[in-house]
N, C-alpha and C positions, 0 to 999 in steps of 0.2 A: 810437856816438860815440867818438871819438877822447878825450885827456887834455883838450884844449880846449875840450869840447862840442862841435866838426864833426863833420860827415859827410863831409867834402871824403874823409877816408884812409879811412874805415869804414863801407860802406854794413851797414844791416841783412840778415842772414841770417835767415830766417824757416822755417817748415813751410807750402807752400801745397797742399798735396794728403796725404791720407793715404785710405791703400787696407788694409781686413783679405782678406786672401787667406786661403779656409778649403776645403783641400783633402779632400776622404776618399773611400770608397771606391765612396761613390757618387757622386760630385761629382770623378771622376778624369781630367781635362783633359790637355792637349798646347798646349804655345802655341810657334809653329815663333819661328825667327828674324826677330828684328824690333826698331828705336829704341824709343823712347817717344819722340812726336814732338809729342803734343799738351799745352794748359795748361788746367787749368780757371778759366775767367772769372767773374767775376760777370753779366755782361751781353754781349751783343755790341755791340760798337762798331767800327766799321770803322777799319781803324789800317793805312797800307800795311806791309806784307809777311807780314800777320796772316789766314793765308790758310788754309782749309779748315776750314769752320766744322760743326761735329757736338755733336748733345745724347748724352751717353752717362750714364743713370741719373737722365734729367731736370736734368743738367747742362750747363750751355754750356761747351763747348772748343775750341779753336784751335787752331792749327800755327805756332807764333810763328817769325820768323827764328830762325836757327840757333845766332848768337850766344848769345841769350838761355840756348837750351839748352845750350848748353858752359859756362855759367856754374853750372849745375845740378848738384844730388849728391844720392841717394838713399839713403836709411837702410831696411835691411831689419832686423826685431828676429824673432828665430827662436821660437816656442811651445812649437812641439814638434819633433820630432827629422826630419834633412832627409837619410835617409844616400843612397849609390847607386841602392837599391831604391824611393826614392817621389819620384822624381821634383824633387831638388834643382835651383836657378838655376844655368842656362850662360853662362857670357862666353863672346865675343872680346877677347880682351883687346887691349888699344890700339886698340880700331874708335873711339872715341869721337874721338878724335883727327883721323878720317878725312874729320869734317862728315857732313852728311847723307847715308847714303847709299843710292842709287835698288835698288828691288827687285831687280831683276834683278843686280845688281852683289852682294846679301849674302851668297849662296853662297860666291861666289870670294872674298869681303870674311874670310868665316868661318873657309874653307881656308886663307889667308893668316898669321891672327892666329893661331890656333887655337882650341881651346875648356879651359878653364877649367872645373869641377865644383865648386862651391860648395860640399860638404857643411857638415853645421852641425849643433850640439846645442839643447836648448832653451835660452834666454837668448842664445846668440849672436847678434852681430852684423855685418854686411855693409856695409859704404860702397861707393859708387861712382856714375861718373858716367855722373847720369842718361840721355845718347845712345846708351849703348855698347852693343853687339851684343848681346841675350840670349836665350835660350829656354827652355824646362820641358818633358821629356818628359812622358808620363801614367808613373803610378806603375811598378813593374811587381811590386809588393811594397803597394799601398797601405795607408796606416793616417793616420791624424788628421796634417795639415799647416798649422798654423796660422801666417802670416806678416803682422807686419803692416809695410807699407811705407808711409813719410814720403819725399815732395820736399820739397827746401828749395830757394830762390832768393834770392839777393842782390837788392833793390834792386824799384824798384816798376814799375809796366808805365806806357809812354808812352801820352797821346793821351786819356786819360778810361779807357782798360782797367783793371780790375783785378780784382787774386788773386782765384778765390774763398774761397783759406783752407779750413782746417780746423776 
């Protein structure tokens, strides 16, 4: 709320999704290039342009218009340590900016931007928005990667949709 009590200037920012990522050296993944495109719901409710409905960990998600997601920013808070060798977070940087964009297009999306290496100690932390181009190699050093990542969103979903929260 605003100094008046509205919301007219200041919608709520919230956390509606938190994910712990806990990498090691058996648990040593590769996640290529790719948005985050989906929101976790409470329910399905049919909302137009709330399209591509998927349960992931017995959760209901969606593919909200796009808008929604450029309003979005993700907080990553570091564990443990994220250097060259185990497989730290890649941007494109400024892909967020570019809207949704279709598979085939991220390559040349990625070439374009370029890439970004995240490193990071423990306690650090990462802002950014939530659209933008990222990926994880697999380690090639691996040792304990503990990440945990918060979305936050402004503002509440139309039509009976909502957050599922954290």
């Amino acid at each position: 709320m605003d100094c008046t009590g509205s919301r007219r200037f200041c919608p709520i920012c919230r956390p509606v999704r938190a994910i712990l990522f806990d990498k090691t050296a058996a648990t040593n993944w590769a996640l290529g290039w790719h948005q985050d495109r989906t929101i976790a719901v409470k329910a399905r409710v049919p909302v137009d342009g709330f399209e591509t409905w998927s349960v992931k960990s017995g959760m209901q998600h969606v593919e909200p218009p796009f808008t929604l997601l450029s309003r979005m920013v993700t907080l990553r808070v570091h564990i443990d340590p994220a250097p060259a060798s185990n497989a730290p977070l890649l941007i494109a940087p400024g892909s967020h900016k570019l809207g949704r964009i279709p598979e085939e297009d991220v390559k040349d999306v990625v070439r374009g931007c370029g890439t970004v290496v995240c490193l990071a100690e423990p306690g650090d932390v990462w802002l950014y928005a939530t659209p933008v181009l990222h990926a994880s190699d697999a380690a090639i050093a691996p040792m304990h990667r503990r990440v945990l990542q918060v979305d936050f969103a402004v503002g509440e979903l139309p039509c009976g949709l909502e957050w599922l929260g954290v």
